[in-house]
Each structure stands twice: as structure tokens, then as C-alpha cells.
N, C-alpha and C positions, 0 to 999 in steps of 0.2 A: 614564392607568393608572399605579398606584402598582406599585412592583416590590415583590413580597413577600420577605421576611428570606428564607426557606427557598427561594425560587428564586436565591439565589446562595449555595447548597449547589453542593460539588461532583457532587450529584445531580440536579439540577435537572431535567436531561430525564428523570427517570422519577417527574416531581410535576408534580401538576394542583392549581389552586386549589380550593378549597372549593367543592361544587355548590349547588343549590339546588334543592330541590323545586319543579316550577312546575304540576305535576297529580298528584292523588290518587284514587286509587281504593279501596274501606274497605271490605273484609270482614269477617268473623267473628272468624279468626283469621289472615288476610294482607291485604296490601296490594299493588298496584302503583303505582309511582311513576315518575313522569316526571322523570327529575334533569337538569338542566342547568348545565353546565360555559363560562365564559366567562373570554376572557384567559387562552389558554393559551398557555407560554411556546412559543417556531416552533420549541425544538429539542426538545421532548415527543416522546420516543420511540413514545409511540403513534401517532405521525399515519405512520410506515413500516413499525412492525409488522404481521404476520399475523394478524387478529382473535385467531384462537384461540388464539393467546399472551399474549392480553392480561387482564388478571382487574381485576373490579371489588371495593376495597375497602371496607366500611362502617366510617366512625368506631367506635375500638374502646369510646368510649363509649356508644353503642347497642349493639355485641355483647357489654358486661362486663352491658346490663340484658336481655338475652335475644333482642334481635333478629337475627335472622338476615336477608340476601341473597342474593340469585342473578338475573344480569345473565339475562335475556332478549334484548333489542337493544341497539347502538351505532352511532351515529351519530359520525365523527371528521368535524371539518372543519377540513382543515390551512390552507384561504385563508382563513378566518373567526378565526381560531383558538378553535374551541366544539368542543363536545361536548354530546350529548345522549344520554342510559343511559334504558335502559326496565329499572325494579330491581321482583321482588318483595322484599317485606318480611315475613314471616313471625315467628312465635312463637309458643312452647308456650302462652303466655296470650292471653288477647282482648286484641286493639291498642283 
């Protein structure tokens, strides 16, 4: 595991690496997606939060081209250190 530049920010524990899409689901004009989050750094303040303080953010270069999010489920796993987000994906236009 490569340590990323931005994980030794003195913000570290409230940054998750980059996820990855690993299932799609493709509607008209939404999606759900299956995101998966690996290598996450053990002091990620999500793994001791109260879900419902926790908010999933979509790269702001998908929300500057109309897409929108909204976390459905979360999966933390602080022994693994992963994560797995079940994200709609929505927009005003056909994805």
C-alpha cells in the first residue's frame, strides 16, 4: 500500500481514498451504484462515528456536470479497513 500525499494532511482521519464503482444499476434518469472504498487509513474517523453523522460526498467534478448523490447504505469496516456505500446517482438529464 502506497501512502497517499493527502493522507498525511493534518486531516487525514476525515479522508477516504478514492472509491470505485464495482456495480451499476441504469435507469432512465438515475442510477444505483455500488462504491467501494479500500485502504482506508485505521484512524478514519468514520469507523467510530454515528452513521447518521456521517455524509457521503460525490467528486465535485460529477456535481459541477449535473450529477447528483444520496447515500442509501454503508458498510464501514474498521478490521478490513474498506468500505462499501450503496449511492443513488441521479440528474435532471438521461445518465
Amino acid at each position: 500500500m502506497h501512502e497517499q500525499s493527502y493522507l498525511r494532511s493534518p486531516y487525514h482521519d476525515l479522508i477516504s481514498p478514492d472509491g470505485k464503482i464495482t456495480h451499476i444499476d441504469k435507469g432512465e434518469s438515475k442510477c444505483i451504484a455500488t462504491v467501494e472504498f479500500q485502504d482506508i487509513g485505521p484512524n478514519f474517523l468514520g469507523f467510530t462515528l454515528p452513521e447518521n453523522h456521517i455524509e457521503f460526498n460525490l467528486k465535485s467534478v460529477l456535481a459541477q456536470l449535473g450529477i447528483e448523490s444520496h447515500l442509501l447504505d454503508l458498510e464501514l469496516d474498521a478490521k478490513y479497513l474498506k468500505c462499501t456505500a450503496l449511492v443513488k446517482l441521479f440528474s435532471i438529464n438521461a445518465l
